[in-house]
VOBA-1610 file (N, C-alpha, C; in pm, whole numbers, padded with zeros to 5 digits, always signed):
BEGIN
Unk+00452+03440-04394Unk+00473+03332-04299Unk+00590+03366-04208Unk+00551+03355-04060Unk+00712+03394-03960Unk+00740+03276-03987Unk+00907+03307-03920Unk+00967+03192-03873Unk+00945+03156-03740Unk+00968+03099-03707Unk+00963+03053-03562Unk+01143+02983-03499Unk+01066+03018-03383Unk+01276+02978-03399Unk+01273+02862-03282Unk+01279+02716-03299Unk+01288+02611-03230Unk+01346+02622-03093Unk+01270+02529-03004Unk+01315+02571-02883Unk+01480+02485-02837Unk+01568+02559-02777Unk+01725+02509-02768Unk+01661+02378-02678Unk+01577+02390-02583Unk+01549+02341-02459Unk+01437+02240-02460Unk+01440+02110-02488Unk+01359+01994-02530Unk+01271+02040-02374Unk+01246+02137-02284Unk+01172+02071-02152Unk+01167+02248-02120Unk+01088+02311-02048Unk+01095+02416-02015Unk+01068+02434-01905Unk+01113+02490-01791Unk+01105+02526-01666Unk+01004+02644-01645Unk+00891+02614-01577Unk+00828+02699-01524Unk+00825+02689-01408Unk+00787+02842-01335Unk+00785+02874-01198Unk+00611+02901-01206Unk+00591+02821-01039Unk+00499+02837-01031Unk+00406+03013-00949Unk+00573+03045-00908Unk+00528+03130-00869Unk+00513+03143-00681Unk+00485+03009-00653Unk+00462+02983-00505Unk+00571+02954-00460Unk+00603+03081-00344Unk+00734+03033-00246Unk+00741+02863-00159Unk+00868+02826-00210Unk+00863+02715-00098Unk+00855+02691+00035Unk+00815+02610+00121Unk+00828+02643+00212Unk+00935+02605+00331Unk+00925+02581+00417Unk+01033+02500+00523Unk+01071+02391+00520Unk+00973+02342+00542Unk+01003+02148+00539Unk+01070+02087+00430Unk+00954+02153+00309Unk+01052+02073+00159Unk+01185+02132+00151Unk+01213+02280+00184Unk+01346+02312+00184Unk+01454+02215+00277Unk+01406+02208+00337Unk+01504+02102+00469Unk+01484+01938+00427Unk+01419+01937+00353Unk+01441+01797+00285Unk+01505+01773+00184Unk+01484+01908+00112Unk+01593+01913-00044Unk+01756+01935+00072Unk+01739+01981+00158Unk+01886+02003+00228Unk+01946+01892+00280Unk+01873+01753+00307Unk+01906+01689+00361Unk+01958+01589+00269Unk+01840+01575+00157Unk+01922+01508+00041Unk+02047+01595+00020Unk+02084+01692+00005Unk+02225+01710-00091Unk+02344+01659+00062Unk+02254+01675+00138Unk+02345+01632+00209Unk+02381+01438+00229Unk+02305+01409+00211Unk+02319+01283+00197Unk+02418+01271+00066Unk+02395+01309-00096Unk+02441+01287-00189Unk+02597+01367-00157Unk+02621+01479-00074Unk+02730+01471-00046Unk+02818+01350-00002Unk+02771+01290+00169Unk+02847+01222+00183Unk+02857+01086+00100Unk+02767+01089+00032Unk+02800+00932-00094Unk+02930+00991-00171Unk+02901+01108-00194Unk+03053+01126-00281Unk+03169+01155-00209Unk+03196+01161-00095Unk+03297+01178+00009Unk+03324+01032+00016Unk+03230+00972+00050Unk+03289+00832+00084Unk+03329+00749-00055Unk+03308+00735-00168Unk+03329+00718-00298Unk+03424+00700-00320Unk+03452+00863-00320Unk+03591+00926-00329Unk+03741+00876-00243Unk+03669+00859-00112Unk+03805+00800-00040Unk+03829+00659-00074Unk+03713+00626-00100Unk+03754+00492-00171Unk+03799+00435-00275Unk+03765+00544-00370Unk+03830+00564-00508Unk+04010+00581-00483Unk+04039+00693-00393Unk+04173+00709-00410Unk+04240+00605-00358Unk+04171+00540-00218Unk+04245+00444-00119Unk+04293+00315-00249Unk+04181+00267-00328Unk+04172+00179-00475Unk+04346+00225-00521Unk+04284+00323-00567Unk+04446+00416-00667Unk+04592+00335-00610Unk+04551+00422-00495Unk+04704+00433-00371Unk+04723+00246-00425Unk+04678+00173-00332Unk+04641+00018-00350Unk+04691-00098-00524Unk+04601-00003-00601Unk+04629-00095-00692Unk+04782-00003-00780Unk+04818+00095-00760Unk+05003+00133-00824Unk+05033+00159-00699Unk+05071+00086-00606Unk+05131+00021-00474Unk+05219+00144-00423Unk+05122+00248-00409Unk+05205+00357-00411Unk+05156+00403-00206Unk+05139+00288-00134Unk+05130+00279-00013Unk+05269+00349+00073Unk+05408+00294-00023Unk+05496+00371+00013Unk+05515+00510+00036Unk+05443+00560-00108Unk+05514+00752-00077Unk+05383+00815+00012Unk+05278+00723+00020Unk+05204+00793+00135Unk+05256+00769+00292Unk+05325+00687+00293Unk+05372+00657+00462Unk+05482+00776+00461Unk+05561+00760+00321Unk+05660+00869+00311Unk+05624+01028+00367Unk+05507+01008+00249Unk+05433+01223+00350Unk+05383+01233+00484Unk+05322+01054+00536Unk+05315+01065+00674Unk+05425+01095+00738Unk+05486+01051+00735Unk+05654+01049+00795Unk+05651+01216+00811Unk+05688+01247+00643Unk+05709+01395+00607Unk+05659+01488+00688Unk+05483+01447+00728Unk+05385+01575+00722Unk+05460+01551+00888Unk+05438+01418+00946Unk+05420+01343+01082Unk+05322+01454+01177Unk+05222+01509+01111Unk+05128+01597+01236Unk+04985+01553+01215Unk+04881+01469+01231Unk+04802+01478+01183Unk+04700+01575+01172Unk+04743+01746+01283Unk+04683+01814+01231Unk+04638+01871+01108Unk+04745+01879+00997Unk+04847+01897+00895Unk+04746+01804+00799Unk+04725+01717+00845Unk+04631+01595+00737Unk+04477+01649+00802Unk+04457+01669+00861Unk+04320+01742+00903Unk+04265+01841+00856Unk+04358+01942+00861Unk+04337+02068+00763Unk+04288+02053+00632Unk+04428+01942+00573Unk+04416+01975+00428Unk+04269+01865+00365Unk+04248+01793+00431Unk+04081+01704+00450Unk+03993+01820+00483Unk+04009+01895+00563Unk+03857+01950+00548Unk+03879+02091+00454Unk+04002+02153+00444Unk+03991+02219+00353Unk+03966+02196+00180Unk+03977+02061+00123Unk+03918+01998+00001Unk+03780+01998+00008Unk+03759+01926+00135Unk+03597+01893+00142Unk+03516+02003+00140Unk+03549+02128+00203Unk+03507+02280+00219Unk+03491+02304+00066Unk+03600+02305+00042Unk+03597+02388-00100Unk+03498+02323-00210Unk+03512+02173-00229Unk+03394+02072-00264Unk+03225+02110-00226Unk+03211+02110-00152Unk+03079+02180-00077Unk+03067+02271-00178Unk+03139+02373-00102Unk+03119+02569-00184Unk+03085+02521-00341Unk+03135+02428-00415Unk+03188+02444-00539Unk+03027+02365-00592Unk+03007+02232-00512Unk+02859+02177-00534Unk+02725+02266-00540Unk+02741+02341-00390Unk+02590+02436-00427Unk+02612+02547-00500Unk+02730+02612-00557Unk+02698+02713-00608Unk+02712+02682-00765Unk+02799+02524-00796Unk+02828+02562-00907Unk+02631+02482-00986Unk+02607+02442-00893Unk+02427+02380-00921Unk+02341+02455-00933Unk+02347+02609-00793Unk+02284+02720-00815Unk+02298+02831-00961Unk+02414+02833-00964Unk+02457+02909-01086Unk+02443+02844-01255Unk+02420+02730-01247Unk+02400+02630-01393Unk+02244+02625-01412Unk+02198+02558-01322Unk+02033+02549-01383Unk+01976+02547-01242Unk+02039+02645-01171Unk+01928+02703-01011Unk+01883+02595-00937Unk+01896+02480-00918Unk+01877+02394-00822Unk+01979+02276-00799Unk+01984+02262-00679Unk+02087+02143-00637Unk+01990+01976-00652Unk+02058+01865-00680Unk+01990+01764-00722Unk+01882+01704-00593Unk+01917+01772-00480Unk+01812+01796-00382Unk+01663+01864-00434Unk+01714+01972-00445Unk+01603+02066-00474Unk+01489+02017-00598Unk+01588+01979-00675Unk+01530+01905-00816Unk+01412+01837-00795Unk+01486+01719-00704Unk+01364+01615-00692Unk+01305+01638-00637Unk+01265+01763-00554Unk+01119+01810-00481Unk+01090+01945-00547Unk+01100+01936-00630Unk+01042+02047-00758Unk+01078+02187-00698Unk+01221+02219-00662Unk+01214+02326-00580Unk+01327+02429-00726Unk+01352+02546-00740Unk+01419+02633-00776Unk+01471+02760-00702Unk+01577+02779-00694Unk+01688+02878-00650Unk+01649+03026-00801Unk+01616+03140-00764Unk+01579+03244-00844Unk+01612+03395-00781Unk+01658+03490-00858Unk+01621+03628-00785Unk+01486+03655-00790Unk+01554+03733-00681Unk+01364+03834-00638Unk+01280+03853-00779Unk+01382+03890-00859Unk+01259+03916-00969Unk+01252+03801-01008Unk+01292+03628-01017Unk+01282+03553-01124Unk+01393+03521-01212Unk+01458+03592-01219Unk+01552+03547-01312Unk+01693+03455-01250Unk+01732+03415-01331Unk+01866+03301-01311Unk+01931+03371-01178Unk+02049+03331-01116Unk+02100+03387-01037Unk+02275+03388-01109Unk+02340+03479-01075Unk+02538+03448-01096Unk+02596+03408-00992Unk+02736+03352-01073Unk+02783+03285-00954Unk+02809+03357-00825Unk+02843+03511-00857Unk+02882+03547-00733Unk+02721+03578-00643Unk+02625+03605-00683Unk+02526+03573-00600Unk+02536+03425-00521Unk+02545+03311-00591Unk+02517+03191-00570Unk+02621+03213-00391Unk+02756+03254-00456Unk+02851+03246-00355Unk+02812+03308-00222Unk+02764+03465-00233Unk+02712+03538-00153Unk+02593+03436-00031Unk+02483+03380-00145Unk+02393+03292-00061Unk+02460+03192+00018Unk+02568+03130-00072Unk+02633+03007+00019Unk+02671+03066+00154Unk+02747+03170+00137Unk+02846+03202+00236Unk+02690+03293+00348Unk+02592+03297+00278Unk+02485+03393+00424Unk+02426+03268+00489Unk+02441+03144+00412Unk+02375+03006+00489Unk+02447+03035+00655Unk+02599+03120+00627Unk+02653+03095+00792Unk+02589+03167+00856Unk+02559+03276+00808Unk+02470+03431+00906Unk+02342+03364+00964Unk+02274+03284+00873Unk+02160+03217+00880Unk+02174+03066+00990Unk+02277+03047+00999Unk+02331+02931+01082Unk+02401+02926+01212Unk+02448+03075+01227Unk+02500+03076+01338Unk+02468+03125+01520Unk+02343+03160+01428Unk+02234+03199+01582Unk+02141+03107+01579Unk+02157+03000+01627Unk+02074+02880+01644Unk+02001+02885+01543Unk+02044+02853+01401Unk+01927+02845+01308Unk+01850+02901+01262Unk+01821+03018+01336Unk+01704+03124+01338Unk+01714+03123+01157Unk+01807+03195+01108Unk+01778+03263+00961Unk+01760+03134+00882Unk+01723+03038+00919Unk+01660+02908+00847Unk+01518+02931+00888Unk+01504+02899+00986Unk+01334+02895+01032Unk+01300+03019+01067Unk+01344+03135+00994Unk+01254+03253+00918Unk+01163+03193+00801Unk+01191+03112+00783Unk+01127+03084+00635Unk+00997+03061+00710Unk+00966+02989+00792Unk+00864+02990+00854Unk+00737+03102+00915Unk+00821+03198+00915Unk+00748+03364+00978Unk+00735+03440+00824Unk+00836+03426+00766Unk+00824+03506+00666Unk+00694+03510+00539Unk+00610+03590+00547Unk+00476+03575+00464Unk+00576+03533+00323Unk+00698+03595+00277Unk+00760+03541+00111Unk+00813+03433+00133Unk+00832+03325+00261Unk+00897+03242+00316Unk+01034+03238+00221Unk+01114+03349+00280Unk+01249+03357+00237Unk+01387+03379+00396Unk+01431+03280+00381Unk+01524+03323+00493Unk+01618+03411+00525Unk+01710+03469+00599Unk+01810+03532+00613Unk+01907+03550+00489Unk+01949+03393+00418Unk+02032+03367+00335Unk+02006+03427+00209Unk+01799+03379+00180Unk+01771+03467+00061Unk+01787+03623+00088Unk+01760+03653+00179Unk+01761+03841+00159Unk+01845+03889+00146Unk+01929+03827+00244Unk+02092+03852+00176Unk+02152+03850+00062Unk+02105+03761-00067Unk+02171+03713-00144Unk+02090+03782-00237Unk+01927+03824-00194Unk+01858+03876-00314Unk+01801+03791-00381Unk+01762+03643-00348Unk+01734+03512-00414Unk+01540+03485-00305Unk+01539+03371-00388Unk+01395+03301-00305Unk+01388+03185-00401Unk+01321+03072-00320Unk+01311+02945-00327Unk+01158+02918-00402Unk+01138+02880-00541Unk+01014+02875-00560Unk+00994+02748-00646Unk+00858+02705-00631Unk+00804+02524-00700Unk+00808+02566-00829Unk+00855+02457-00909Unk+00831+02481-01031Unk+00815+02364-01084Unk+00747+02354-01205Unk+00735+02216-01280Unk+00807+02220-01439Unk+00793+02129-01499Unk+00853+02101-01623Unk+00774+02072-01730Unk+00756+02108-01816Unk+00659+02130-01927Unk+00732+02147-02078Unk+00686+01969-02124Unk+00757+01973-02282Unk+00664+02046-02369Unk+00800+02115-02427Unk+00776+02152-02578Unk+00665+02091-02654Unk+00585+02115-02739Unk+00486+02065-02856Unk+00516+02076-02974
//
């Protein structure tokens, strides 16, 4: 008699195999982008709460005073929010290959061959979204020309976007 060795994973991810295509990709993009700014705005509201309820309104007028540039407060706002971003898609790509976008339209983040991706891939893709972004879009709506419908960002990164479903254990 074998043993059999129980599955860690109550749900199993299969790929279907079929590249995604444009549209659902730009819809899974639009959700994370939406679920971004819910947590941006959350968040400022969470701290503004903080500041508010330990009446600590003072030592922030104080660093205004301090900083007195609001470039200075500009920076350091979009440099959190930057780094937040980077840290959302890759640390989603690199854990279980899809962002909670992607999820809910059955989409998966994979290498060429299939397998998981690392973080520094994940990073690589984040950072080719700009290559892919900075000539009017084009290396987005490659996905469209491309018979593997993979964009700029995937070739770069060595990744592709494919449907997958979920299938319990027995």
């Amino acid at each position: 008699m074998a043993l059999t060795t129980p599955p860690t994973n109550p749900l199993e991810t299969t790929l279907s195999g079929k590249p995604a295509g444009f549209f659902t990709r730009f819809e899974a993009f639009v959700i994370d982008l939406v679920i971004l700014s819910i947590v941006q705005l959350v968040g400022s509201a969470f701290i503004q709460t903080i500041i508010r309820f330990f009446r600590l309104t003072g030592l922030v007028t104080s660093l205004q005073t301090y900083l007195e540039n609001s470039t200075v407060d500009l920076v350091v706002g979009s440099a959190v929010m930057t780094l937040f971003v980077i840290a959302y898609f890759t640390f989603f790509w690199t854990l279980v290959g899809f962002t909670p976008g992607k999820a809910l339209l059955g989409l998966k983040v994979v290498r060429k061959d299939g397998a998981k991706i690392s973080f520094f891939r994940s990073l690589v893709r984040f950072f080719a979204y700009w290559v892919s972004a900075i000539p009017l879009f084009l290396g987005f709506f490659w996905v469209l020309w491309d018979r593997n419908r993979r964009g700029w960002h995937d070739k770069i990164a060595g990744t592709q976007v494919l449907y997958f479903s979920k299938k319990a254990h027995k």
